[in-house]
C-alpha angles and dihedrals in degrees: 000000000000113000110202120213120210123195111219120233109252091192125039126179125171115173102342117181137193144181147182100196107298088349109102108203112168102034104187096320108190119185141132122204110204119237108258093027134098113236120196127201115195134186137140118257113311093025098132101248109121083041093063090046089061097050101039072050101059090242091113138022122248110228083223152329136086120289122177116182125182081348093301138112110238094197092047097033113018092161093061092052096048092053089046096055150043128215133205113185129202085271128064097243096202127119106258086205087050120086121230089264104046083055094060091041100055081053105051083046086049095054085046092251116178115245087251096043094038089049092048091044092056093037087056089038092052099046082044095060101021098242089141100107090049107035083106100056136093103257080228086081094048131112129248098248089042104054082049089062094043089057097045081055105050078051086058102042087092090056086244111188099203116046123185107211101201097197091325098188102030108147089008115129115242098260086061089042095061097042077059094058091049094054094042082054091052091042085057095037084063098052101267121134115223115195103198129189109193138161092210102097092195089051082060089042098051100035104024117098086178128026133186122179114219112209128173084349092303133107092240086177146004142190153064115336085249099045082044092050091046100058085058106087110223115066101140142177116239107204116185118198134205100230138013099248090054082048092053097048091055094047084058101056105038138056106251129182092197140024120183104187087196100062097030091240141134133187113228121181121242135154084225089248120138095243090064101040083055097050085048104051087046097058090055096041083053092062093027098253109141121176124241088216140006136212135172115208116190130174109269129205087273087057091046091048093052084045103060114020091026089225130107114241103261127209104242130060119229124260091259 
């Protein structure tokens, strides 16, 4: 007998509005994030995302629609949404006069912890994001990255299994950037949904299981990276040859979009996939005309944004 095993949304939407006086923002948004996945929405400025954080975490009311978020209404139950979730903002939302610790602290205090239990949680919070060598310190003298893991980790002192990341590393060097996306991994590793916004197309591209772009209030587009780059013509082979003659022989054969004489290359579509580098390289195997050199070219996130908000994707989030 085959048991099947179905993952829960955590988050469910279906024909959610919104609007600031005539300015319609969210326009019948429908979406579900499953429970144990990172979902990514992405948009250019305006777009309407931290809008729909607010609202999935009960900071602002929907004009209408049905949202339904760690099972629970946030216009009917707020309180059992909030206790569901955790939120990090754009902003590191941490008092800079405040040490690491006194931060954690605030916060254990905040979700009614036990002192035992409140002691144990920041100890374990501290160790988690390395914050040990600095858990004295003023979060004034912080860095940036690190004040950005101090205040992922105040989101996650009340154990919350669903976590909205509003532009998490927005301003953070690479190097932070990328001890954010480890965490984010081990978060999800663990069971926790992270619904994350983000203007860093290769954030979406490295974390999202899922992705939706939100443009003029409205999901233009949703799915895996892959399924999104797939849908962007232009993914192409760029073969290079040794010699003109072995150039020419290939040209003959295969059904190329560009040929440069110069630099013994020619431009052959592909969608990148196995199937397509093999019959390629047996056609050319078949009339010995085997290419010097070999890349493969597909459509990235930043090909399937232009595509479809014709925007590029900006720095900074919009005010709601």
């Amino acid at each position: 007998m085959t048991t099947t095993v179905t993952s829960r949304p955590a988050v469910s939407v279906a024909g959610l509005r919104k609007r600031f006086g005539t300015k319609v923002v969210l326009d019948d948004i429908d979406l579900t994030v499953t429970e144990g996945t990172v979902f990514a929405l992405l948009g250019p400025n305006g777009a309407g995302k931290t809008t729909m954080v607010r609202i999935l975490a009960t900071l602002l009311a929907a004009d209408g629609g049905a949202v339904r978020v760690a099972g629970h209404d946030p216009a009917d139950d707020p309180d059992a949404v909030r206790a569901a979730i955790g939120l990090t903002g754009q902003f590191a939302a941490v008092d800079r006069l405040l040490t690491v610790r006194e931060n954690l602290r605030l916060m254990a205090d905040l979700n009614r912890l036990g002192r035992t239990e409140g002691v144990r949680r920041v100890d374990r919070l501290i160790e988690r994001f390395d914050l040990g060598e600095s858990a004295r310190k003023p979060v004034s003298l912080l860095s940036g990255g690190q004040q950005r893991r101090l205040d992922l980790a105040m989101t996650l002192v009340g154990d919350p299994r669903l976590i909205f990341l509003d532009e998490p590393t927005t301003g953070l060097d690479p190097r932070s950037r990328h001890a954010m996306w480890q965490i984010v991994r081990e978060l999800v590793a663990e069971g926790v949904t992270v619904f994350l916004t983000t203007q860093y197309l290769d954030e979406a591209d490295e974390l999202a299981d899922r992705i939706a772009v939100l443009d003029q209030g409205r999901i233009v587009v949703e799915g895996t990276a892959d399924e999104l780059k797939r849908r962007i013509p232009g993914g192409h082979l760029l073969l290079r040859f040794a010699d003109p003659r072995t150039l020419q022989a290939a040209a003959a054969v295969l059904d190329t979009t560009h040929r440069d004489d110069d630099a013994l290359t020619l431009q052959v579509p592909s969608d990148g996939d196995i199937a397509s580098l093999r019959a390629v390289l047996g056609t050319l195997d078949r009339v010995h005309a085997e290419p010097d050199h070999l890349s493969i070219h597909t459509p990235d996130l930043d090909d399937v944004f232009f595509a479809f908000t014709g925007a590029p994707a900006a720095t900074t989030e919009e005010i709601r």
